[in-house]
C-alpha positions, -999 to +999 in steps of 0.1 A: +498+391-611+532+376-600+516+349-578+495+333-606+528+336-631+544+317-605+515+288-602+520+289-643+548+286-642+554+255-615+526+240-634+541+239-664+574+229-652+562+198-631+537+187-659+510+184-631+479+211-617+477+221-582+452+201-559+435+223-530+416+209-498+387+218-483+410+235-456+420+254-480+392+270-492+378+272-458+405+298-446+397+315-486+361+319-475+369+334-441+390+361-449+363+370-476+336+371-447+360+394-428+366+416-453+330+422-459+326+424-422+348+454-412+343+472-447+306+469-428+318+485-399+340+510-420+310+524-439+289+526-402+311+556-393+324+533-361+360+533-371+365+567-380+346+580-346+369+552-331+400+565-345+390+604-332+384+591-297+423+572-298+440+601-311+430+619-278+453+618-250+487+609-251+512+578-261+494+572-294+517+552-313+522+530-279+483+524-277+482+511-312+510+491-314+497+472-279+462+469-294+476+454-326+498+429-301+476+417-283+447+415-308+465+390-329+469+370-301+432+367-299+412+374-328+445+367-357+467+389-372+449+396-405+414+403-387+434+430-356+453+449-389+421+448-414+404+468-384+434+487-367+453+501-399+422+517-416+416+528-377+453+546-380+450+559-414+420+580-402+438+594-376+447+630-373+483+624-371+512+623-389+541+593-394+514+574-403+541+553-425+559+544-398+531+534-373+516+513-401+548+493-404+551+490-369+515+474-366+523+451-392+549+444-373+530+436-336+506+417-358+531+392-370+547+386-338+517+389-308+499+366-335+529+343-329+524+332-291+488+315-299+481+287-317+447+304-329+467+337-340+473+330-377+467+299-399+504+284-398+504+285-360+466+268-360+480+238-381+513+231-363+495+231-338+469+200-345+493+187-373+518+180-342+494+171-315+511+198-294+502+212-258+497+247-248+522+247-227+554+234-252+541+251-277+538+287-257+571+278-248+590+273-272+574+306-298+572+330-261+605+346-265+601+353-299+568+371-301+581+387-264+613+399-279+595+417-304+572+431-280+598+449-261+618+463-295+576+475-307+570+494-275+606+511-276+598+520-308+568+537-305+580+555-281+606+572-300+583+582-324+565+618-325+533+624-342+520+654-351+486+667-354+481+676-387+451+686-414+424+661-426+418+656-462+386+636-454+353+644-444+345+615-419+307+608-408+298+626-375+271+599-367+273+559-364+251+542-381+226+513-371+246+493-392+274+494-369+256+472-343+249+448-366+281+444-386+294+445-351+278+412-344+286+395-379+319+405-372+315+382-339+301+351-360+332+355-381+359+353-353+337+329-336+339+306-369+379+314-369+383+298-333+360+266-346+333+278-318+311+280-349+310+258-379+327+278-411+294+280-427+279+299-397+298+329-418+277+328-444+252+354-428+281+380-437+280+378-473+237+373-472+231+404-451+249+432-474+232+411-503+197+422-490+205+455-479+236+475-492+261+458-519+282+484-517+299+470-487+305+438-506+333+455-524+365+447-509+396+437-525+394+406-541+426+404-559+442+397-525+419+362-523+431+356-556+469+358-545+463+338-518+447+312-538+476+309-562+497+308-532+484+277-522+487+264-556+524+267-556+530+254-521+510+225-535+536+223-566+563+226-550+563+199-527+576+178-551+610+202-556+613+201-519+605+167-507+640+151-495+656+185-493+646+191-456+675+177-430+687+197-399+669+214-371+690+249-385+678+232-422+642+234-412+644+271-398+664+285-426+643+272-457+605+275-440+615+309-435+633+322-470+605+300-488+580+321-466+596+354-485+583+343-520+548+320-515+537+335-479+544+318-447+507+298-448+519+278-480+552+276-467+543+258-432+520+236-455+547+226-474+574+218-449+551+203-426+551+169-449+587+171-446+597+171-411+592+163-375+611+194-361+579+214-353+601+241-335+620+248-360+591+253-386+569+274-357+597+299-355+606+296-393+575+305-407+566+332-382+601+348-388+592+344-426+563+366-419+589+396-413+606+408-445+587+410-481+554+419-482+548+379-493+559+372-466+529+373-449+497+381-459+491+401-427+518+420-449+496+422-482+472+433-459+486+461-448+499+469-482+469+473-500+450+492-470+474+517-472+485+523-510+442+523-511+435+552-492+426+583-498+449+599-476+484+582-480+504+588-508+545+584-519+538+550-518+569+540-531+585+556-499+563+534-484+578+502-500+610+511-492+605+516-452+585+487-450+613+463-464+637+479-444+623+481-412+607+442-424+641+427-429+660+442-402+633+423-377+638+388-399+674+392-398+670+402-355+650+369-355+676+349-373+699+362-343+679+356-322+670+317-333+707+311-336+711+318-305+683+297-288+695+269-307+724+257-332+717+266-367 
């Protein structure tokens, strides 16, 4: 795993271990409670008799890529993809590719205008003792600029109904109400209306009734883990190398490309004042390389995982395309906002 190579690696180099916070572990435990909650809902039949439903009816790629928008905004960017991409990939449609990568894409940028939309916006936020109001505008255009290019997109693209290779449950389970609801206590505890360890009832339900559910990708918690590791290491390397507003923009995002844009706001925020310039850094840095963000790692392993994609290498290549042509757009597009 290139992530823990890379906390190795720093380790060695610096002569020192990585220290985590509480924080730190805190956002660890919630993804793993989210996980569990919509592989719940996954096994219930509701996301497959979901995804029959949206494939009705015309517009399709639209209707997903506004979902994905707006349900960053409100419940993150990691939980809106972890339930719309499986949601897609069940579809009876083709592209599927393409409208993956585009929801990746709505996620990283409609996550963007709130400060509860991913974790680097939630602690610029409070680190910065900022106000709604100059934080929405400053990070509006970007997240609106997107928008616009996303539904253009989709509407250029065709999909075409094709063949399933899955048999999909004709009837929801029971469980779905209930995973439903843990799903709830999980979001809740993501927007601090719940303490963190509210979120515990996700992991103790499938424990006394079906462990199957409690197998979700945990090499992706690893990653993360060793992410923060590195961010932790390499605040050493970095601190004193942070000047200009242009300096704080460039580096938060390119760092974003190798250790995730999460580590990467943790890491510049010790070295700066110029909050704007990190907000848009790291959010840019979650277009581009699928470490970029780990809405992006996300969306990686959903898709290579399923049983009904394939040519994932294809894959790879489209999504770092279409990725860095949007960082490079939001490079533009910061340069000309303000001086780099």
């Amino acid at each position: 795993m290139s992530s823990g190579a890379g906390l190795l690696l720093s380790s060695v180099f610096l002569e020192r271990g990585p220290s985590y916070s509480i924080e730190e572990f805190e956002v660890l435990f919630i993804l793993l409670t989210l996980f569990i909650a919509v592989n719940g809902l996954q096994r219930s039949g509701l996301i497959s008799d979901i995804s029959r439903r949206m494939e009705k009816g015309r517009a399709v790629p639209l209707k997903l890529v506004l979902s994905t928008f707006f349900f960053s905004m409100l419940i993150s960017n990691d939980a809106a993809l972890i339930i719309v991409v499986p949601l897609t990939l069940a579809l009876n449609v083709g592209r599927k590719d393409i409208l993956v990568i585009l929801e990746a894409l709505a996620a990283n940028a409609g996550s963007a205008l709130t400060p509860f939309g991913n974790p680097q916006n939630l602690y610029i936020y409070w680190t910065y003792d900022l106000s709604l109001i100059s934080f929405l505008r400053v990070i509006a255009p970007f997240s609106f600029f997107f928008l616009v290019l996303l539904v253009a997109a989709s509407l250029l693209i065709r999909t075409e109904k094709t063949e399933r290779s899955t048999v999909y449950p004709g009837k929801i389970g029971k469980s779905a109400v209930v995973y439903g609801l843990l799903l709830v206590v999980v979001l809740l505890s993501v927007l601090h209306f719940l303490p963190v360890y509210a979120a515990a009832v996700v992991v103790v339900y499938p424990l006394l009734t079906d462990r199957k559910v409690l197998r979700v990708d945990y090499s992706l918690l690893i990653s993360f883990f060793f992410f923060f590791g590195i961010a932790d290491n390499l605040q050493i390397l970095f601190e004193g190398a942070v000047g200009s507003h242009g300096h704080v923009f460039l580096l938060s995002s390119l760092v974003s490309q190798i250790i995730s844009n999460v580590p990467a706001t943790l890491l510049f925020a010790d070295f700066t004042d110029n909050w704007k310039a990190l907000l848009w850094g790291v959010n840019a840095g979650g277009f581009g390389s699928l470490f970029g963000s780990l809405a992006n790692l996300i969306v990686y392993k959903i898709y290579v995982s399923d049983v009904n994609t394939d040519n994932y290498a294809g894959f790879t290549r489209r999504f770092l395309l279409i990725g860095y042509t949007a960082f490079l757009l939001s490079v533009l597009l910061f340069s000309l906002l303000y001086t780099l």
